[in-house]
N, C-alpha and C positions, 0 to 999 in steps of 0.2 A: 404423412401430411393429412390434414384436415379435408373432407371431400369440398366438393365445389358446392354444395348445399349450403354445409357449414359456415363455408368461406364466405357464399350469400349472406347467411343470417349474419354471421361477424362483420360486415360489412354496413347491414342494415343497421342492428343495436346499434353502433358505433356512431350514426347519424339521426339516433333517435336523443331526444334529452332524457337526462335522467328521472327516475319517477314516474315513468307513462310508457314505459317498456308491458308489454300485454304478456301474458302467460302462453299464446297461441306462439309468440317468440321462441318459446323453451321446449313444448309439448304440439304436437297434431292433435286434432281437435277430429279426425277423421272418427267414426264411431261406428265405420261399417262393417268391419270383423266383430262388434259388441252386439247389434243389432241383425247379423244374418238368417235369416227364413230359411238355410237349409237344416234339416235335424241332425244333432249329433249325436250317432250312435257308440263312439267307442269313448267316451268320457263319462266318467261319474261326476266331473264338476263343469257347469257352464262358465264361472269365475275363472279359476288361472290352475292350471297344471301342478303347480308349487303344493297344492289343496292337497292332492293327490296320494292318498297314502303307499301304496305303491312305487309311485315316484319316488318321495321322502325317503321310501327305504334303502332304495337301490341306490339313491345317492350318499346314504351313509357308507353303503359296502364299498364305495368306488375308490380308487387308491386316489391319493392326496395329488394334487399339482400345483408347480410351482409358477405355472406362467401359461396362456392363454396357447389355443394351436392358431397356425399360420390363418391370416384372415382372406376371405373369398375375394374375388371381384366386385363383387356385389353385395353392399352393408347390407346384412339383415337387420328386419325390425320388429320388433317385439310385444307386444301386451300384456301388460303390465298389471297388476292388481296394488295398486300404491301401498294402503295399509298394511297386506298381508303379506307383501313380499317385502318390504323391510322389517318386521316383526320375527320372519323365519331368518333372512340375512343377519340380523344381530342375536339372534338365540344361537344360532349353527355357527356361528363366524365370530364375533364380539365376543373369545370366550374368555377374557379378563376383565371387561365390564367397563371398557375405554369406551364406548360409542367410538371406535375407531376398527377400522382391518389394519394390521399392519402383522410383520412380520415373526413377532410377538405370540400372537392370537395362533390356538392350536388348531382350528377348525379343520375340515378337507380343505378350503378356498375353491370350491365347486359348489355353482346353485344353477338349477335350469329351468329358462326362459321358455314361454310358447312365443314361436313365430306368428307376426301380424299376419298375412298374408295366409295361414292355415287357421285362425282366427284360434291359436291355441293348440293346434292340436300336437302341430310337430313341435318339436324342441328344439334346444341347443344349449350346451354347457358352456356357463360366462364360470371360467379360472383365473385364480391368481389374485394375491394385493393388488392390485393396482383398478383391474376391474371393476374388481368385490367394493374395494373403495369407493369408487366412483360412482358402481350402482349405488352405492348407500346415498351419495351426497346430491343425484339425480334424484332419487325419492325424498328426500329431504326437502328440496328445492319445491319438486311438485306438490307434496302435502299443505307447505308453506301458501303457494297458491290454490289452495281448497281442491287439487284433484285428487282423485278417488280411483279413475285409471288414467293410463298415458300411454302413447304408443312411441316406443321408446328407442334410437336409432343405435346399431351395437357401435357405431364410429363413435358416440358419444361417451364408450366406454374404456377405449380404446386409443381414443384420443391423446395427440401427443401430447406431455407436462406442458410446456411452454405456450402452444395454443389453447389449452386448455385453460389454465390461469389466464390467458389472455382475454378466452370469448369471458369467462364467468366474473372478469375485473368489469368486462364491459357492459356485459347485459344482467348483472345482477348487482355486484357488490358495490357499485358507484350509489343504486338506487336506495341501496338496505345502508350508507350511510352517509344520506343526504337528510340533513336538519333543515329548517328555516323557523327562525322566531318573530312568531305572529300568535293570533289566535288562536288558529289550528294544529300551530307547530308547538306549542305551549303545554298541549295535551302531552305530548310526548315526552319532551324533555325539561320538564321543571327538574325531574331528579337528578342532583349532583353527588357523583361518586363519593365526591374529596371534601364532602361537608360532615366534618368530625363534631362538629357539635350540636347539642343539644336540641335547637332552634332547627326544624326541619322545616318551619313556611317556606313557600316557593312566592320568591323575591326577584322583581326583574328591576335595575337602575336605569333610570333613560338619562340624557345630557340636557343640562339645563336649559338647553337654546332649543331641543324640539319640543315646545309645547303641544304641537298636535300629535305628533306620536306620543306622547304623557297622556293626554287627553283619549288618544285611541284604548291605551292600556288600562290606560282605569275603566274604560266601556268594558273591554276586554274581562276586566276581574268582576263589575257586576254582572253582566251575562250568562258566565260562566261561576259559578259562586262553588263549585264544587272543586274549583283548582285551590281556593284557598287561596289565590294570588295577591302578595305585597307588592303595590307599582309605588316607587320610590324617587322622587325627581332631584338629580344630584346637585350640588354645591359648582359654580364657575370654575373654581379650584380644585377638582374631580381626585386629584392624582396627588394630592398634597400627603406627605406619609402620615402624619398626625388623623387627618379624615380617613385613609386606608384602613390605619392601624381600629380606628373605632369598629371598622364593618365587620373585623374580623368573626365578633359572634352572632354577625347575621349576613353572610354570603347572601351573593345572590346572584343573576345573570346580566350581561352586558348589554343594553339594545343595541343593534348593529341598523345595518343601512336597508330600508325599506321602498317600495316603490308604489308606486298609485296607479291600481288600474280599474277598470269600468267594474261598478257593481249592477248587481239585479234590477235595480228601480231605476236604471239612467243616469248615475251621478258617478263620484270616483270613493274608491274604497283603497286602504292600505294594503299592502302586503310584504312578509320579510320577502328578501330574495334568497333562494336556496343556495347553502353551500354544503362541503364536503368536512364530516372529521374524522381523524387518525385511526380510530378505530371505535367499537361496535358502543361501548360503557362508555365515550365520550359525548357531550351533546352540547359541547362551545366548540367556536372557533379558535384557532389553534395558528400561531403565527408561522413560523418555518416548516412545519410540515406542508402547510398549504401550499408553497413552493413547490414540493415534490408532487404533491398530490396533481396541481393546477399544469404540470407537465406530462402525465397520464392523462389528463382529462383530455390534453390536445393532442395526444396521438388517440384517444378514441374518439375526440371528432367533436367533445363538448364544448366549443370553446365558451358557449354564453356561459356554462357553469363556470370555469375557471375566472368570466369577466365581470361574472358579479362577486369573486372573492375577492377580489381586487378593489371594488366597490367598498365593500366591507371596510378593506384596508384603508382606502381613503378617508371614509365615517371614522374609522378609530382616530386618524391623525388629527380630523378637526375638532375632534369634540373629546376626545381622552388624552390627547398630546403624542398619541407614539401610536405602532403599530402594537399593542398589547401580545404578550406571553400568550395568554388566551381571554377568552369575555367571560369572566371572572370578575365579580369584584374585588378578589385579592390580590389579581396584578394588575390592577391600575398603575401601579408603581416601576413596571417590568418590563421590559421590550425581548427583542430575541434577536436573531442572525437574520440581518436586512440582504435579504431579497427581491424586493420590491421591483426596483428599476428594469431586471432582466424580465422578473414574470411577465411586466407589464411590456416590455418588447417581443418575450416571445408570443405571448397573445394576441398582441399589435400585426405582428406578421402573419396572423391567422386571419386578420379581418377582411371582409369582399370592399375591395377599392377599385369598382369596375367603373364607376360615376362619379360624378364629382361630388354627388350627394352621399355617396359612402366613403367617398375619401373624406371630405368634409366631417362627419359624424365619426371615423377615426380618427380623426385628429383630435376634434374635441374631447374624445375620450382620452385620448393618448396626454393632452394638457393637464387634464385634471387630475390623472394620476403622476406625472411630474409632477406638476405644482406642491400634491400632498408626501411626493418622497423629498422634493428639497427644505420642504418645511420640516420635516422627519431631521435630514441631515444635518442643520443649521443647529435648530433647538435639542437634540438628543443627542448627538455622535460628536457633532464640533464643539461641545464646548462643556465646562468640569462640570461632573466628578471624572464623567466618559472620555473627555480629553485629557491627556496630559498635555500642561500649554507646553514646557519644556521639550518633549520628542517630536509635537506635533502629529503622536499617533491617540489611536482611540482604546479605550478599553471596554470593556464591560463593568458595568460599575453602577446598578440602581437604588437607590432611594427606599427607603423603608424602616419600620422600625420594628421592636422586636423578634419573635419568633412565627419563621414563618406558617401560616395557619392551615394550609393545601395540606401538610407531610401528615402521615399514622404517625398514632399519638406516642407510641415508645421511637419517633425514628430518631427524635434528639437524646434519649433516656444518657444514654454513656458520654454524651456532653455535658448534660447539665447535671449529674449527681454529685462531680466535686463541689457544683455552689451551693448546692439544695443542705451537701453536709457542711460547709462552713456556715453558712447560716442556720443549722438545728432546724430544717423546717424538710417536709416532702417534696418530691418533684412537684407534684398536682401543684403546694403551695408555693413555692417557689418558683414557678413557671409563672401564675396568677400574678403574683407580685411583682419579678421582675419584667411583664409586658405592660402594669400597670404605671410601670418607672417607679416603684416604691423602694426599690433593688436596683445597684445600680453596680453591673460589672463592666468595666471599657475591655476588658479583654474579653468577652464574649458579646460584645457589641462589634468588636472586629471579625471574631469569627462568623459570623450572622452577617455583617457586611460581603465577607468572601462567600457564602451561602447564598446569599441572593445571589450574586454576579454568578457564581458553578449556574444557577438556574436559567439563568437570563442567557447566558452562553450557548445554552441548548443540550451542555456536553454532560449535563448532570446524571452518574457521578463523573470524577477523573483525579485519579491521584496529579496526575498534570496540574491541575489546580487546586489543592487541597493546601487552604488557608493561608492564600496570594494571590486568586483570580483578579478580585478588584485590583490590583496593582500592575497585571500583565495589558501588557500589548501585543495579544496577539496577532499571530502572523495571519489566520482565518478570517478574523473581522476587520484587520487593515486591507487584505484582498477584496474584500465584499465593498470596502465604502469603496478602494478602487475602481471595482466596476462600478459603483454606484454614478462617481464623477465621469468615468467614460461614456456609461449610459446616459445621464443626464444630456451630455456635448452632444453625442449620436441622436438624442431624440428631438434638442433644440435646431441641430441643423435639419430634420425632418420637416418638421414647421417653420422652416425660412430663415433660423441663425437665432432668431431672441424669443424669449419668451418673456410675459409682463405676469407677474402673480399678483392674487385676488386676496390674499391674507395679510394682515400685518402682523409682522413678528421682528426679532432682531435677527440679524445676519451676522455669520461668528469671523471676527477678523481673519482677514489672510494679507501676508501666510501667517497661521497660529504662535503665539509665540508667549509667555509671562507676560513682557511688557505690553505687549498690544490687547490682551485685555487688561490690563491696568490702565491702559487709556482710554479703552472703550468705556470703564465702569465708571471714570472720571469726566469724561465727555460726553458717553451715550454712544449707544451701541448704533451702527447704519443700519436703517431699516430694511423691510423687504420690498413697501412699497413705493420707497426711491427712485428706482430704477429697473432698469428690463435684465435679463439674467440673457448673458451670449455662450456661446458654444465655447468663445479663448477662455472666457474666464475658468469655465469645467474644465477644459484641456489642462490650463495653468495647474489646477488643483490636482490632477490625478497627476502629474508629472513631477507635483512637488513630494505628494504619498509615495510614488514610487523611491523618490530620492532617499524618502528617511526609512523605508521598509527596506533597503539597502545598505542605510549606515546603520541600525540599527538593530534588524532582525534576520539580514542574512551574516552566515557566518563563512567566511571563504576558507580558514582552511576544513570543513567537514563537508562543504559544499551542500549547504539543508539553510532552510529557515529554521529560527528559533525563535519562541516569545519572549518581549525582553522587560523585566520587572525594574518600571519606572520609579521606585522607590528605592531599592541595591539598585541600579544605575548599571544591569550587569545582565544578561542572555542569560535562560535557564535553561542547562542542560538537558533537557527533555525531548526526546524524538517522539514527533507526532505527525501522524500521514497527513494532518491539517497542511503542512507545506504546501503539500500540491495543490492549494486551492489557489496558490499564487500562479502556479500554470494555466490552470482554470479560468482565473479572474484575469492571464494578461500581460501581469504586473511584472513578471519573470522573464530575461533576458532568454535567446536563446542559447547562448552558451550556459545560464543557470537552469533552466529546465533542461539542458542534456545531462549536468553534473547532478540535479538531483535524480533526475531519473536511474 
């Protein structure tokens, strides 16, 4: 286990926000073994042992080992020479050229440390992968924050896997990939991996209703004239596939949700609020990963970070229509696996509601991200292409035209060369031609329909869904709008049983059915600002999901859910561990979660 040290710092990081984690967190800053006024007479190096020719040698002759000796009572501590002693570790050790130790590497897996506390002079041998590893990624860490030496604890070597990932999730990798788009953060991440074409201007799209954030970005792009910044102010109709389709050969970034706080001279200044992405070459926001992510953030204690992704999330719904794939301007068109309702409760459960002034201010927050998932639900999930009005379940099914523009440029190649040969023309021109609509094949406009939905699903690839996704109802995303209705009832009876929403949109008939929107489209759809939204009506809705996610996707004699393809009228065969999201989600009887279990 972790000593009680560690345990402190893991503790500390944990209730620090992300981004303002100090280097003194990772390394002792003590410098009095560096600086000692007694002389040392048995060393030819004042620097690090490692130096030592001598040393070096005798570490060569020494036989190999496989794993470290039993550890003291008492962590030793080390000093360090950061550059020099990761230069000899990956010359002596790295001897495949992995910047990695592993098992692999023929080295001894022996290099020795001087002890802090003898400011050098005595030693000790750190053996073994696991070690060697670690010391690599400890010098790495400290290089990264400009040190030069560090006094270095052998527990940190040592350390168990599982704490280990644990401290370095908390006090380091949260920070190294935390974005915000603003000014500052603009420096960063203009650069887009998945921008294949030609056109590399760094393009940010704001929503036509914040004029002052439009107005921020264009200061943003004079000020700054070395970013080369396009600020682009979109169309009311954001997400229309005809307007996606044209951006395609000028991507660019999504403005997300900002916030105003005190500048230098007394007055209020913008700022993005920071979030988290998937990983390190990512630098949008990213819809269901943010889920996973936003539930690590709250066991290490971030919640403001997880509660301004959420923020985020609310900005996409009002001003893009959905919660976007990612801030991209290619998925305008796209959504993902709805989340929403639960993040936002288990966040909710994290907030201080000691006063009535912080219950109050949780609530309000708790409202407006309901508000922006029942408008999610209404406009995106309840109603076609996403619904089937016949089963009354949802599919994945988005809107788009063409070829989509994210993928490397041969990923469609073995799709499209039977068209590119009946038409006599190249990929290159026949790809050109048939996004211009010049070309016009309906069976690879179906494929590309099931292409987008694989994407939008999250699940991209999955033979599961190869060239049917848009037609299934799966069993994953009927479990998720499930909870989504039981969350909603849960959070409205939070706030007193009703809730009144602040947007106008339509509300999708229930219960769902052909004929009733055939009368809605003939009468007009019930608005949202009609009436107050209560807890029965959510109860009604998830009880009626439940009903058809029963006749329709569970199968009793294999005792499993199945997805069921609303176009064959027929359950596909197909075993996918997605079931158990209905146990998850709820939705699942307890005698069907023992049978599937």
């Amino acid at each position: 286990m972790a000593s009680s040290r560690n345990r402190q710092m893991l503790l500390q990081s944990r209730g620090t926000r992300a981004g303002v984690v100090h280097p003194d967190q990772f390394y002792s800053r003590d410098t009095q073994h560096a600086s000692s006024k007694k002389v040392r007479t048995n060393s030819t190096s004042q620097a690090d042992p490692l130096t030592r020719k001598s040393n070096t040698l005798e570490m060569n002759r020494r036989k190999r080992r496989m794993s470290h000796d039993p550890q003291t009572k008492n962590s030793r501590r080390f000093i360090v020479d950061v550059d020099e002693t990761l230069r000899i570790v990956l010359q002596q050790e790295d001897t495949d050229g992995d910047f990695q130790i592993s098992v692999t590497d023929s080295g001894p897996k022996l290099i020795t440390l001087g002890t802090a506390t003898s400011n050098g002079v005595k030693t000790f041998d750190i053996r073994g992968n696991y070690m060697l590893s670690n010391l690599v990624q400890e010098l790495a860490i400290a290089r990264d924050h400009g040190r030069t030496r560090i006094v270095l604890d052998e527990e940190r070597l040592s350390e168990p896997p599982v704490d280990r990932l644990s401290r370095m999730i908390a006090t380091s990798f949260w920070r190294s990939l935390t974005r915000r788009i603003d000014g500052d953060g603009l420096e960063i991440i203009c650069a887009d991996p998945k921008n294949r074409t030609g056109h590399l201007t760094p393009r940010i799209y704001v929503p036509y209703s914040e004029m002052k954030m439009f107005e921020y970005y264009k200061a943003v792009a004079k000020q700054r004239p070395h970013l080369r910044l396009e600020v682009i102010r979109l169309p009311k109709e954001c997400d229309d596939p005809a307007f996606v389709k044209s951006l395609n050969d000028k991507p660019g970034l999504l403005a997300l949700a900002m916030e105003e706080v005190d500048d230098d001279m007394g007055g209020k200044a913008l700022k993005g609020i920071p979030f988290i992405v998937p990983g390190a070459r990512f630098n949008e926001l990213y819809n269901w990963d943010s889920y996973f992510i936003a539930l690590g953030l709250i066991v290490d204690g971030q919640v403001e970070m997880a509660k301004g992704m959420v923020e985020h999330f609310v900005f996409e719904i009002k001003h893009y229509n959905k919660i976007l794939n990612g801030s991209r301007s290619y998925y305008l068109c796209r959504t993902q696996p709805p989340f929403l309702t639960d993040m936002t409760l288990q966040i909710y459960n994290q907030l201080q509601k000691s006063t009535p002034k912080e219950v109050e201010a949780a609530n309000t927050w708790l409202k407006r991200a309901m508000r922006a998932a029942i408008k999610e639900y209404h406009t995106i999930w309840m109603v076609p292409p996403r619904l089937d009005p016949v089963t009354g379940l949802s599919r994945y099914h988005p809107d788009g035209l063409g070829i989509p523009p994210e993928t490397e440029a041969s990923h469609f190649t073995h799709i499209l060369e039977p068209y590119a040969a009946k038409h006599g023309v190249s990929i290159l021109e026949f790809t050109e031609a048939y996004n211009d609509g010049r070309l016009r094949e309906p069976d690879l406009d179906e494929y590309f329909v099931h292409d987008r939905a694989v994407r939008e699903s999250g699940h991209d690839t999955t033979y599961r869904f190869e060239k049917k996704c848009a037609y299934l109802a799966t069993i994953d995303l009927n479990a998720l709008l499930f909870k989504y209705e039981v969350d909603i009832a849960t959070a409205i009876e939070i706030l007193g049983g009703e809730l009144d929403l602040e947007e106008d949109f339509n509300l999708s008939p229930f219960p769902p059915s052909k004929e009733a929107f055939e009368a809605a489209n003939k009468s007009g759809f019930e608005r949202s600002l009609s009436r107050k939204q209560t807890k029965e009506e959510w109860v009604k809705r998830s009880q009626l999901r439940e009903e058809r996610i029963n006749k329709y996707l569970w199968n009793e004699g294999k005792k499993l859910y199945f997805d069921y393809d609303t176009v064959a009228g027929a359950q596909i065969p197909y075993e996918t561990v997605t079931a158990f999201w209905a146990l998850w989600a709820g939705c699942a009887s307890e005698q069907q979660a023992f049978d599937v279990m």
